[in-house]
N, CA and C atoms as a LAMMPS dump frame, in Angstrom:
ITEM: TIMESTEP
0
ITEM: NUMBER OF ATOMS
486
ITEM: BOX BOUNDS ff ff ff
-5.0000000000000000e+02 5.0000000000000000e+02
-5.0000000000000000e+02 5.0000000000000000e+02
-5.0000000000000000e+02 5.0000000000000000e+02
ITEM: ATOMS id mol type element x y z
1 1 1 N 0.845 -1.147 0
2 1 2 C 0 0 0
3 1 3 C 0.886 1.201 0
4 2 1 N 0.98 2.191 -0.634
5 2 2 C 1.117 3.821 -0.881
6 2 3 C 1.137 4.306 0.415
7 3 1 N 1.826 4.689 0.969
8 3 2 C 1.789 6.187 1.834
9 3 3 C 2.041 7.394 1.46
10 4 1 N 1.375 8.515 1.948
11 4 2 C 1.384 9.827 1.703
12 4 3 C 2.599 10.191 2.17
13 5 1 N 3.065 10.946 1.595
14 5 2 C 4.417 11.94 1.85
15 5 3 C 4.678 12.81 3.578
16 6 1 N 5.384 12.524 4.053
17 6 2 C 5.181 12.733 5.43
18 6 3 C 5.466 14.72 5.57
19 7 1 N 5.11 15.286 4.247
20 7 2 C 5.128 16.695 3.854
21 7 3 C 3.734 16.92 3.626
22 8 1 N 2.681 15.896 3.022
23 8 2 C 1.521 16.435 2.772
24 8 3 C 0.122 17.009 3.817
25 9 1 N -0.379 18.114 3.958
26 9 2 C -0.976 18.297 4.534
27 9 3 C -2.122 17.36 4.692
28 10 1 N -2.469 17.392 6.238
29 10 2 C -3.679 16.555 6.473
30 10 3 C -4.885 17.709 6.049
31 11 1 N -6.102 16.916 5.962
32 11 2 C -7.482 18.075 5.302
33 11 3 C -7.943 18.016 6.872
34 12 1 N -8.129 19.655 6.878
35 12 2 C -9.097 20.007 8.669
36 12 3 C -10.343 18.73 8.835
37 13 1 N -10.188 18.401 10.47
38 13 2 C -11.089 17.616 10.603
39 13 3 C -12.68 18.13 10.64
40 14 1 N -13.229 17.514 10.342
41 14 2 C -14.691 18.439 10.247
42 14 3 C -15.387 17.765 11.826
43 15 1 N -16.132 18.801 12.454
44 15 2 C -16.352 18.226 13.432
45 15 3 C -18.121 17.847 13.529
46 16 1 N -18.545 16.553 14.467
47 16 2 C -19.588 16.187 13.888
48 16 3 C -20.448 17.243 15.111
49 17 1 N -21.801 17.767 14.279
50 17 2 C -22.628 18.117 14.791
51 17 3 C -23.451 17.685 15.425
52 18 1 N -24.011 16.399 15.385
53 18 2 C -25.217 16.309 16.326
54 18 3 C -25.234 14.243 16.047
55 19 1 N -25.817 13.906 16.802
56 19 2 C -25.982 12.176 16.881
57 19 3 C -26.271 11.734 15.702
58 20 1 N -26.798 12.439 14.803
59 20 2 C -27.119 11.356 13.393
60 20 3 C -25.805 11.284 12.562
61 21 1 N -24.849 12.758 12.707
62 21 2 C -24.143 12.986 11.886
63 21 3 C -22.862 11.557 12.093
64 22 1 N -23.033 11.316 13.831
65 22 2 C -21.87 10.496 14.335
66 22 3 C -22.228 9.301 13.594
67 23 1 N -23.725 8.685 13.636
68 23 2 C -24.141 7.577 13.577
69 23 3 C -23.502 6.97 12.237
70 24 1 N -23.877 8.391 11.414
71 24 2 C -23.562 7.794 9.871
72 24 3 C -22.024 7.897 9.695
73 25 1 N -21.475 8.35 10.212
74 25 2 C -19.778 8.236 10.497
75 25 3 C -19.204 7.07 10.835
76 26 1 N -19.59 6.508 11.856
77 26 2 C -19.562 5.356 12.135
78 26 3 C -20.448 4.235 11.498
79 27 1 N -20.911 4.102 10.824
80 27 2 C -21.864 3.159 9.719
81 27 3 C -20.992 3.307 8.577
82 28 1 N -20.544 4.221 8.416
83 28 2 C -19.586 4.675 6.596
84 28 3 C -17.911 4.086 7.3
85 29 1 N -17.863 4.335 8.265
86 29 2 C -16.448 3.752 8.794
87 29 3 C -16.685 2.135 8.639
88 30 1 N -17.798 1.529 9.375
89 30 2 C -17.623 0.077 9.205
90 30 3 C -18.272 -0.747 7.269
91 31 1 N -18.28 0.259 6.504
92 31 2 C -18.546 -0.108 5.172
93 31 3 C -17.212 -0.18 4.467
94 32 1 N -16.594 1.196 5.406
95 32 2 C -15.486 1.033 4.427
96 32 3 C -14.347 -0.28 4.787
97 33 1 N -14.639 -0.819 6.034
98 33 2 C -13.728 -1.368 6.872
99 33 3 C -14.127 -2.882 6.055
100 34 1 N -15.521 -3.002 5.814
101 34 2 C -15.838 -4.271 4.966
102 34 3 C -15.335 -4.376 3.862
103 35 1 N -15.294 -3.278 3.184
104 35 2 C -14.691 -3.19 1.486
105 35 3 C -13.098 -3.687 1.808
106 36 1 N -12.773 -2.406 2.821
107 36 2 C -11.08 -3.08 2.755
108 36 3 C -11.085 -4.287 2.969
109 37 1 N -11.359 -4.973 3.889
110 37 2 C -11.609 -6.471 4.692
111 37 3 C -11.133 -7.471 3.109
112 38 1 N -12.427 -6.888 2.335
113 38 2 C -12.965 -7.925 1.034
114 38 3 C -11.329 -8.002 0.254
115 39 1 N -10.753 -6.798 -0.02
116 39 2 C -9.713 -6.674 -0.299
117 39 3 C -8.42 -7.066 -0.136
118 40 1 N -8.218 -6.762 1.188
119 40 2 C -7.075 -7.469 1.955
120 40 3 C -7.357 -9.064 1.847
121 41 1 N -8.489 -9.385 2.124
122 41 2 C -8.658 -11.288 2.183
123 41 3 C -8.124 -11.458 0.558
124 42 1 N -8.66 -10.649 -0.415
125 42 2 C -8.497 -11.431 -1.629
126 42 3 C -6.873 -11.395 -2.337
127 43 1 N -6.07 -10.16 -1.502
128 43 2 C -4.873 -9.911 -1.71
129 43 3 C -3.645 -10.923 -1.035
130 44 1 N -4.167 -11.081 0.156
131 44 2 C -3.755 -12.193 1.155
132 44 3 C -3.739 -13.658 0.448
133 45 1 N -4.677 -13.64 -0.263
134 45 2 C -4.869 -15.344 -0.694
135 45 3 C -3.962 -15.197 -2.085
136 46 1 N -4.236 -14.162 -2.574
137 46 2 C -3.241 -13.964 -3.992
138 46 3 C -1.722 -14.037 -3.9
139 47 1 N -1.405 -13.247 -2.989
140 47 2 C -0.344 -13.452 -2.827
141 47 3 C 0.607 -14.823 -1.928
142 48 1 N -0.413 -15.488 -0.925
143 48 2 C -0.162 -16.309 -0.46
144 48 3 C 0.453 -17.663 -1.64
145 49 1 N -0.611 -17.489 -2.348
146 49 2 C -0.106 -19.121 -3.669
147 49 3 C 0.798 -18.239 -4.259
148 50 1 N 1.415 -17.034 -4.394
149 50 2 C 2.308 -16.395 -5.109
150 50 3 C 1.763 -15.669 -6.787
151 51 1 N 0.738 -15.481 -6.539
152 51 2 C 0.282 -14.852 -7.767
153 51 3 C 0.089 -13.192 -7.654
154 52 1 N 1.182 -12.957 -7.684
155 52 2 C 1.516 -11.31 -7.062
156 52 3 C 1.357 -9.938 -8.23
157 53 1 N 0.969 -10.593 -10.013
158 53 2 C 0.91 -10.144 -10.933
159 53 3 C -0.367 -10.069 -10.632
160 54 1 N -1.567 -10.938 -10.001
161 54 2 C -2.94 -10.539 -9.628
162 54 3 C -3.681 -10.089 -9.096
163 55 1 N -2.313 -9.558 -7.667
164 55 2 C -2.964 -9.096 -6.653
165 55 3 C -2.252 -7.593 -6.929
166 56 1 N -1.655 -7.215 -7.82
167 56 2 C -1.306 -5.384 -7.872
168 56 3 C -2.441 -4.58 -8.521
169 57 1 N -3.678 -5.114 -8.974
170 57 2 C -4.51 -4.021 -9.334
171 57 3 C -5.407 -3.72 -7.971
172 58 1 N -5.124 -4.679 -6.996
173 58 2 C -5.872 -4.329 -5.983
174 58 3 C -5.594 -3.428 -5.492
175 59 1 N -4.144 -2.593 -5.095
176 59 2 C -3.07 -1.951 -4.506
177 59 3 C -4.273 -0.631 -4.691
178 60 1 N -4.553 -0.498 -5.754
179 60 2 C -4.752 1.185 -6.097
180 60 3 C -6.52 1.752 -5.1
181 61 1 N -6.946 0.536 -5.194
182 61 2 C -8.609 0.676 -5.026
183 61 3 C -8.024 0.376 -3.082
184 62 1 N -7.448 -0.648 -2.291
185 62 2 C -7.136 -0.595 -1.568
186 62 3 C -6.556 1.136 -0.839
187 63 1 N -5.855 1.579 -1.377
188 63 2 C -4.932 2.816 -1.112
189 63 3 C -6.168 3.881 -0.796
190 64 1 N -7.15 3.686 -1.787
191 64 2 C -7.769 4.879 -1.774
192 64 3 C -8.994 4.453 -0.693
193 65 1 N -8.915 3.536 -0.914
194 65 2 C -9.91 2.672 0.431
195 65 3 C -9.652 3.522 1.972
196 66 1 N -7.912 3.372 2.184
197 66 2 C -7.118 3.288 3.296
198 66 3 C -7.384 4.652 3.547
199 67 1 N -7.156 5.819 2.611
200 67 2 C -7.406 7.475 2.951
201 67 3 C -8.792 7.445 3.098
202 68 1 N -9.772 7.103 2.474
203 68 2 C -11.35 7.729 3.411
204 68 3 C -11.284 6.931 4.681
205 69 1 N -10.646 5.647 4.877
206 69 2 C -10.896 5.305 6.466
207 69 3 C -9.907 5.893 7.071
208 70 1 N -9.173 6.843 7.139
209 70 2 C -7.836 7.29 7.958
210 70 3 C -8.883 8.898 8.234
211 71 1 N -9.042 9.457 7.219
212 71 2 C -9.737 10.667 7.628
213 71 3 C -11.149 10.259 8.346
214 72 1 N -11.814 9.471 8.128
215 72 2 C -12.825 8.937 9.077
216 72 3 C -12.641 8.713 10.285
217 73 1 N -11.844 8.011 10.385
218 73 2 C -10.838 7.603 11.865
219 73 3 C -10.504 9.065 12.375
220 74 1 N -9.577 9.897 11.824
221 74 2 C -9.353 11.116 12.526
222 74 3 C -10.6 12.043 13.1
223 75 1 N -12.021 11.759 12.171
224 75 2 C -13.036 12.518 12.819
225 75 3 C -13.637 11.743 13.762
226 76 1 N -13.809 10.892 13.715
227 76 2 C -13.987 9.633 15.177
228 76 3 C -13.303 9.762 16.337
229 77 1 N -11.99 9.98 16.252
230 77 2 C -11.414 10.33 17.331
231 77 3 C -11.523 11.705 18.078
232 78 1 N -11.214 12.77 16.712
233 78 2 C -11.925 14.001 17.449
234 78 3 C -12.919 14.192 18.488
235 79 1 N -13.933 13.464 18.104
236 79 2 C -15.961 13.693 18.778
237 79 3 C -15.909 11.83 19.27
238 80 1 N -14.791 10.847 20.22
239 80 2 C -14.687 10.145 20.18
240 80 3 C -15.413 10.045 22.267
241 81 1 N -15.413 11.129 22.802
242 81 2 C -16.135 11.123 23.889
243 81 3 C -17.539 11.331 23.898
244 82 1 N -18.133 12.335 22.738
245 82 2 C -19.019 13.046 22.462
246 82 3 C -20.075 11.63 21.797
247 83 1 N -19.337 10.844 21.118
248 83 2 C -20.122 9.538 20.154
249 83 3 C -19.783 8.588 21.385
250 84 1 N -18.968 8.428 22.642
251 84 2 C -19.144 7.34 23.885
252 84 3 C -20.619 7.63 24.304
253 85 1 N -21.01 9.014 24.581
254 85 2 C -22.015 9.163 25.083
255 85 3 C -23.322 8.912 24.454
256 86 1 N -23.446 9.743 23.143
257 86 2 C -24.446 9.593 22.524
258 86 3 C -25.055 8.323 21.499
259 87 1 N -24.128 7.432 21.621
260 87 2 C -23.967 6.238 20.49
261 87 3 C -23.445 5.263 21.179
262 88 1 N -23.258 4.545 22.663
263 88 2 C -22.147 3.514 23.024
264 88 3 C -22.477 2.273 22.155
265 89 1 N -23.789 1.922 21.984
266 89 2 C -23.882 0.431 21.537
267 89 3 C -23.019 0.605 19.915
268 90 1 N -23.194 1.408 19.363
269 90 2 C -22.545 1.676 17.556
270 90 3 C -20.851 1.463 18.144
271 91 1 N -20.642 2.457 18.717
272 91 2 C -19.294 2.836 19.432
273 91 3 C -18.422 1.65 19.692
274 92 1 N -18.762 0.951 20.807
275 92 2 C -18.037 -0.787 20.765
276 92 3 C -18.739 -1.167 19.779
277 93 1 N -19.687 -1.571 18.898
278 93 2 C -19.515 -1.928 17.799
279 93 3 C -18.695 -2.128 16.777
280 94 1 N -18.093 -0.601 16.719
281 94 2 C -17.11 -0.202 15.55
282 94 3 C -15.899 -0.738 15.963
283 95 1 N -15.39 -0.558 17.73
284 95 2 C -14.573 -0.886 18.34
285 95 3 C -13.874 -2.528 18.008
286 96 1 N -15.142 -3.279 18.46
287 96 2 C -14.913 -4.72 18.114
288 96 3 C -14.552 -4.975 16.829
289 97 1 N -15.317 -4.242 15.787
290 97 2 C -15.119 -4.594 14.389
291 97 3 C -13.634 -4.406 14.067
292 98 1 N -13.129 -2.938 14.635
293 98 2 C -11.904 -2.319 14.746
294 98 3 C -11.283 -3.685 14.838
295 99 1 N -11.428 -4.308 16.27
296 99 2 C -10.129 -5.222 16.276
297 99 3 C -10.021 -6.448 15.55
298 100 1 N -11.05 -6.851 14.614
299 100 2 C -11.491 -7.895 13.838
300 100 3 C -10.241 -7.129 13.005
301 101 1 N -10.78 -5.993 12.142
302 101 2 C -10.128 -5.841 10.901
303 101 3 C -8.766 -5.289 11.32
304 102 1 N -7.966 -5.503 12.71
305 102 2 C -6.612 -4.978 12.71
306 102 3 C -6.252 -6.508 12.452
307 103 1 N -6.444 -7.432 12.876
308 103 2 C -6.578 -9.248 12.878
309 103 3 C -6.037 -9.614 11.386
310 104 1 N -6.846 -8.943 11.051
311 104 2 C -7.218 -9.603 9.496
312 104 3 C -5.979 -8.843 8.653
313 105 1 N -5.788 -7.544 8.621
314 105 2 C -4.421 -6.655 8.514
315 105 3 C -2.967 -7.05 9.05
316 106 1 N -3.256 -7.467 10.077
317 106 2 C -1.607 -8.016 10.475
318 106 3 C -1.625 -9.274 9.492
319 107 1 N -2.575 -10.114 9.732
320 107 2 C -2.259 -11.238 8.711
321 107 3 C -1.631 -10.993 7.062
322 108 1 N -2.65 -10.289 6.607
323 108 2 C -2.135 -9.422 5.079
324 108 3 C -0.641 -9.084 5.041
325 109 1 N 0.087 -8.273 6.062
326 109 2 C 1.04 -7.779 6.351
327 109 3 C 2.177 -8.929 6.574
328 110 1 N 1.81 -10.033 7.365
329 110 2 C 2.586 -11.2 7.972
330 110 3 C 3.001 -11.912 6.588
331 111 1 N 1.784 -11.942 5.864
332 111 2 C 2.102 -12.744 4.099
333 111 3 C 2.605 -11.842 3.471
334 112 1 N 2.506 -10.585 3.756
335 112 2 C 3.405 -9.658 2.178
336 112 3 C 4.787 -9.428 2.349
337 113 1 N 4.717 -9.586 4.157
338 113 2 C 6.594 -9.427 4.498
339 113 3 C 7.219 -10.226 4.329
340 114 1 N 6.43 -12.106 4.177
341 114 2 C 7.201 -13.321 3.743
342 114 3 C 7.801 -12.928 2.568
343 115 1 N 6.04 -12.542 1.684
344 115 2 C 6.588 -12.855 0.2
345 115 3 C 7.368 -11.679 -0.022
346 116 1 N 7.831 -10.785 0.609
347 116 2 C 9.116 -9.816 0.808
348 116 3 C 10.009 -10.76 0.695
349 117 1 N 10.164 -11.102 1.71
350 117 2 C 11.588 -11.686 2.351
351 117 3 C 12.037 -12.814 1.232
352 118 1 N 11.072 -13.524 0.912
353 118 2 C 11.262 -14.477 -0.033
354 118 3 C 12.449 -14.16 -1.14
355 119 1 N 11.607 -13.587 -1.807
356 119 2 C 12.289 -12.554 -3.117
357 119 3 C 12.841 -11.927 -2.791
358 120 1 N 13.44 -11.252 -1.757
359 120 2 C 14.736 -10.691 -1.32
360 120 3 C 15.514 -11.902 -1.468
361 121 1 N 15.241 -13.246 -0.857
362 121 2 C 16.387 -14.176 -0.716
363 121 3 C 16.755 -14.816 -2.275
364 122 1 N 15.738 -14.658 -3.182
365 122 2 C 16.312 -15.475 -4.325
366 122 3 C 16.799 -14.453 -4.761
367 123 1 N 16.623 -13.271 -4.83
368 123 2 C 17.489 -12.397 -5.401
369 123 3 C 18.666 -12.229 -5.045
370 124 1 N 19.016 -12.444 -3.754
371 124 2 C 20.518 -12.901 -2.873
372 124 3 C 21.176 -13.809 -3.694
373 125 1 N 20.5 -14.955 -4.11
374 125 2 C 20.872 -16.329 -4.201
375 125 3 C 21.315 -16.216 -5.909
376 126 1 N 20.663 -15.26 -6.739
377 126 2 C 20.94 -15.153 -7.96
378 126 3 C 21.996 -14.493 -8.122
379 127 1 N 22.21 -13.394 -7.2
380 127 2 C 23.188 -12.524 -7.016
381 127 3 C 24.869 -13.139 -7.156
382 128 1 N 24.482 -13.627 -5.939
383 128 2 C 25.535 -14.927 -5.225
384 128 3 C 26.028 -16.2 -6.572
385 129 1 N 25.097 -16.594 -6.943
386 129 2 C 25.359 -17.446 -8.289
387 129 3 C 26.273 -16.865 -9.235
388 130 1 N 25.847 -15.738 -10.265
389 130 2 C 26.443 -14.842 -10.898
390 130 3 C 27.689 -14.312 -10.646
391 131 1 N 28.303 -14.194 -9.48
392 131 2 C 29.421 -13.834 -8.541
393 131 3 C 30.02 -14.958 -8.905
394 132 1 N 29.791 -16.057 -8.277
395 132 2 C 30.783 -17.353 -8.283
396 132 3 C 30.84 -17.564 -9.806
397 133 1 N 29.889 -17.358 -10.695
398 133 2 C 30.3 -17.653 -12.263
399 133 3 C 31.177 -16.599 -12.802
400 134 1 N 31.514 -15.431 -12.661
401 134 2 C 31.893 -14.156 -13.229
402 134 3 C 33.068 -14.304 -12.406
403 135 1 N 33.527 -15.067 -11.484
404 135 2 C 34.864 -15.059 -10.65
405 135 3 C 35.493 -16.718 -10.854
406 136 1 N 36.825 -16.496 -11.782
407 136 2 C 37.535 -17.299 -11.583
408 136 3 C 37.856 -18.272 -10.909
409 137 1 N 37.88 -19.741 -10.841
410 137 2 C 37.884 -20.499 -10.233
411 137 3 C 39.259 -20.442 -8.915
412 138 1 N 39.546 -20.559 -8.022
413 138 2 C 40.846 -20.546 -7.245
414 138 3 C 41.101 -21.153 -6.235
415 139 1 N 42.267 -21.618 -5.716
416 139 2 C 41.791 -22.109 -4.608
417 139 3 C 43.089 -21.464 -3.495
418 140 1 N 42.482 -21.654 -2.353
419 140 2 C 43.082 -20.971 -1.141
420 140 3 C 44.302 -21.526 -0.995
421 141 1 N 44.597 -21.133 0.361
422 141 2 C 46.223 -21.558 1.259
423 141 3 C 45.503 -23.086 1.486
424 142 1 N 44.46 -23.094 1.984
425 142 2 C 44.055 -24.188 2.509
426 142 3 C 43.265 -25.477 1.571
427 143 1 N 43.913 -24.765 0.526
428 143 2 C 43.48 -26.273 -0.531
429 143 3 C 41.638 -26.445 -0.825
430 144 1 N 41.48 -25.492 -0.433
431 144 2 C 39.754 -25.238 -0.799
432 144 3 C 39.492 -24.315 -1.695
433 145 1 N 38.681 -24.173 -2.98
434 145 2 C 38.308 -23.17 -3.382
435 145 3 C 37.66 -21.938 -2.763
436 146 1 N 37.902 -20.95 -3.234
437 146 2 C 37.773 -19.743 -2.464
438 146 3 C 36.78 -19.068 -2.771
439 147 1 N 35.479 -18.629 -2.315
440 147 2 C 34.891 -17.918 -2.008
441 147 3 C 35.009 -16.514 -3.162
442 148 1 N 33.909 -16.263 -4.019
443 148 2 C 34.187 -14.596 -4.323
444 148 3 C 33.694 -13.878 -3.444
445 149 1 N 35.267 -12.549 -3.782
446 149 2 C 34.709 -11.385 -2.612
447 149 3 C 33.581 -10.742 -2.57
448 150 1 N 33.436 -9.683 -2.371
449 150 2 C 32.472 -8.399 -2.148
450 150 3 C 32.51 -7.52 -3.341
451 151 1 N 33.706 -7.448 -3.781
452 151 2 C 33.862 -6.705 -5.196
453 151 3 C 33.71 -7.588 -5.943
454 152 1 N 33.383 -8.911 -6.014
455 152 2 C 33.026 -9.866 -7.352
456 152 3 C 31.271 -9.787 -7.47
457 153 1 N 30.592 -9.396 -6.097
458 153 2 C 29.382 -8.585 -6.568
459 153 3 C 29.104 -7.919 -7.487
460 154 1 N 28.215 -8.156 -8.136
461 154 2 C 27.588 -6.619 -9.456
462 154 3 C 25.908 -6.255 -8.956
463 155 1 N 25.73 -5.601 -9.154
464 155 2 C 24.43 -5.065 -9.126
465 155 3 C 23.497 -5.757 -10.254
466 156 1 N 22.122 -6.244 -9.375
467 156 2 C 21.173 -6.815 -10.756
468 156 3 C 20.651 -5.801 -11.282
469 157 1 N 20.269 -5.675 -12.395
470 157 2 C 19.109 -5.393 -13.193
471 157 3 C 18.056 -6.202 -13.55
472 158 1 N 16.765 -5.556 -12.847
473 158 2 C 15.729 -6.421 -13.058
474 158 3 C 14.386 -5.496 -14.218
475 159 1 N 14.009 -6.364 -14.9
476 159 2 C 13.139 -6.114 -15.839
477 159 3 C 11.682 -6.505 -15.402
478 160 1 N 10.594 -5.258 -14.877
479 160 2 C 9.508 -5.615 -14.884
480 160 3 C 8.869 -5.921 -15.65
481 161 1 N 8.817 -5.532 -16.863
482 161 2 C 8.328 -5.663 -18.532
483 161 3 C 8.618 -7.187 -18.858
484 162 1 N 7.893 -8.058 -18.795
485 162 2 C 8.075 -9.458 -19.675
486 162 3 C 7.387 -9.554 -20.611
């Protein structure tokens, strides 16, 4: 997911006027929290079997998902005593749902940092290959072939375009 530039201004929070305004704040917060939900599950499973060419059109509709629930969230918190009082049953509602969909987010996160790490390591491993082929065979004091250095490294070039 995209983050905003830690230069860009946040938009003024608008503050809610009266109990209906909260209600529907919190009703539009847990719609959007379902949409992401739908998203993240289907990105999670995509990327889990490794089909990561299927799960990048999600990225964009996700992102923009993530900014109306972040500015939602910021006006929730604002009027977040004001909606304890006038709304509690919606209020832990949203709350509980809250911790459903942080659940469901760490998981998303737990699979995208594998399939990080993953492809960091074969890219190590290709790296590492290429090195030992591009470096002369030799062998040490100790009658073992030797290891290429750090300068028998090259930098990959990778081609997203296939």
């Amino acid at each position: 997911m995209s983050t905003p530039t830690a230069h860009a201004k946040a938009a003024p929070v608008r503050p809610i006027g009266n109990p209906a305004e909260g209600e529907a704040l919190m009703r539009h917060m847990m719609q959007v929290m379902d949409e992401l939900l739908v998203l993240i599950e289907q990105e999670t499973a995509l990327v889990r079997v490794g089909k990561l060419k299927e799960a990048q059109p999600i990225e964009a509709r996700k992102t923009e998902l993530s900014g109306i629930y972040l500015n939602d969230v910021g006006r929730f918190k604002s009027a977040q005593v004001y909606l304890d009082r006038v709304a509690p049953k919606l209020t832990f509602e949203l709350r509980h749902r809250h911790d459903l969909f942080r659940a469901v987010l760490q998981m998303n996160l737990t699979v995208l940092a594998t399939a990080h790490a993953v492809s960091e390591s074969i890219m190590r491993g290709v790296s590492t290959e290429l090195a030992r082929k591009a470096t002369p065979g030799a062998y040490g004091a100790s009658g073992r072939a030797t290891k290429p250095g750090a300068s028998a490294m090259q930098p990959l070039t990778v081609s997203r375009v296939l």
